[in-house]
C-alpha positions in Angstrom: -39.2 2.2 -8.8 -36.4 0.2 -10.6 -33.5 -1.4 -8.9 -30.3 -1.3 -10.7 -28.1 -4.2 -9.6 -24.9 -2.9 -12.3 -23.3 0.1 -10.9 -22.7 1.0 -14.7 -26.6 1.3 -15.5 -27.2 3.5 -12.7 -24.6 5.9 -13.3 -25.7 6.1 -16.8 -29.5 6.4 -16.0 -29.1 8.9 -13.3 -26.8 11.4 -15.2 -29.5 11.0 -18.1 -31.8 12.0 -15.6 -30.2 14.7 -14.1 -29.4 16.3 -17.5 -32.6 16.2 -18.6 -33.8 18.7 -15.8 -31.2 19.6 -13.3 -33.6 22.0 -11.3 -35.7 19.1 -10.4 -33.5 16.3 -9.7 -33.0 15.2 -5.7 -30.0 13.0 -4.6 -31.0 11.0 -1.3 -28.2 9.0 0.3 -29.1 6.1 3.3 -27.5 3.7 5.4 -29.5 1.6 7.5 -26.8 -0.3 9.9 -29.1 -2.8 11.2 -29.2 -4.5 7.7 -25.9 -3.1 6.8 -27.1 -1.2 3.7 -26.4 1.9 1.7 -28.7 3.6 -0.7 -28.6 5.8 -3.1 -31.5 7.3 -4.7 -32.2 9.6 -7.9 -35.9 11.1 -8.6 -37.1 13.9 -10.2 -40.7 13.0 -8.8 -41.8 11.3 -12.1 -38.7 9.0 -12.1 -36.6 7.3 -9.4 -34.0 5.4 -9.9 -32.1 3.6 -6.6 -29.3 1.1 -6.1 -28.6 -0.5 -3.1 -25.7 -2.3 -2.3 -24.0 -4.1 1.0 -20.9 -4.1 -0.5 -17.6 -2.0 1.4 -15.8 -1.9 -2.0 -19.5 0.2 -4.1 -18.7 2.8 -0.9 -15.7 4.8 -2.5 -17.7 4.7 -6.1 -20.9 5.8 -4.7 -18.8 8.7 -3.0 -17.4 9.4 -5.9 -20.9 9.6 -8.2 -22.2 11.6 -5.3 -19.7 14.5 -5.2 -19.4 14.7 -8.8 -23.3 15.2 -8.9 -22.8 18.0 -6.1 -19.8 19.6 -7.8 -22.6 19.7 -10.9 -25.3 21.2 -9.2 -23.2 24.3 -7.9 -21.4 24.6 -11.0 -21.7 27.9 -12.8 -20.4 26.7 -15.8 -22.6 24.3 -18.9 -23.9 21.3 -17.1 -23.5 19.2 -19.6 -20.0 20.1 -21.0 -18.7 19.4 -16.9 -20.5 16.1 -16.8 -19.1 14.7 -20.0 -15.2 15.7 -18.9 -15.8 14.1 -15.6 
């Protein structure tokens, strides 16, 4: 399971990812306050890609990621056309 330390590399795997097969990507988010982390994992059962950060300021963009990958998954519109606007 590859951990991406750059925020940049992860977005870019994980829409890769997604686009290949949207019906069987999964989006697991986790906070574990006892170490103070928050995780964020992509997997399509044959890939999984996770970052993992402690950081306050990686929140908002990991929000951000996450809701655009919902709004894309209940999009009716070309998956790929909404991804590359956003």
């Amino acid at each position: 399971m590859p951990h991406y330390h750059a925020w940049e590399e992860f977005t870019r795997a994980a829409e890769k990812l997604y686009l290949a097969d949207p019906m069987k990507v999964r989006v697991v988010l986790k906070y574990r306050h006892c170490d103070g982390n928050l995780c964020i994992k992509v997997t399509d059962d044959v890939a999984c890609l996770l970052y993992r950060t402690d950081q306050a300021q990686d929140v908002k963009k990991i929000e951000k990621f996450h809701s655009q990958l919902m709004r894309l998954m209940v999009a009716k519109e070309s998956r790929s056309a909404a991804m590359e606007t956003d």
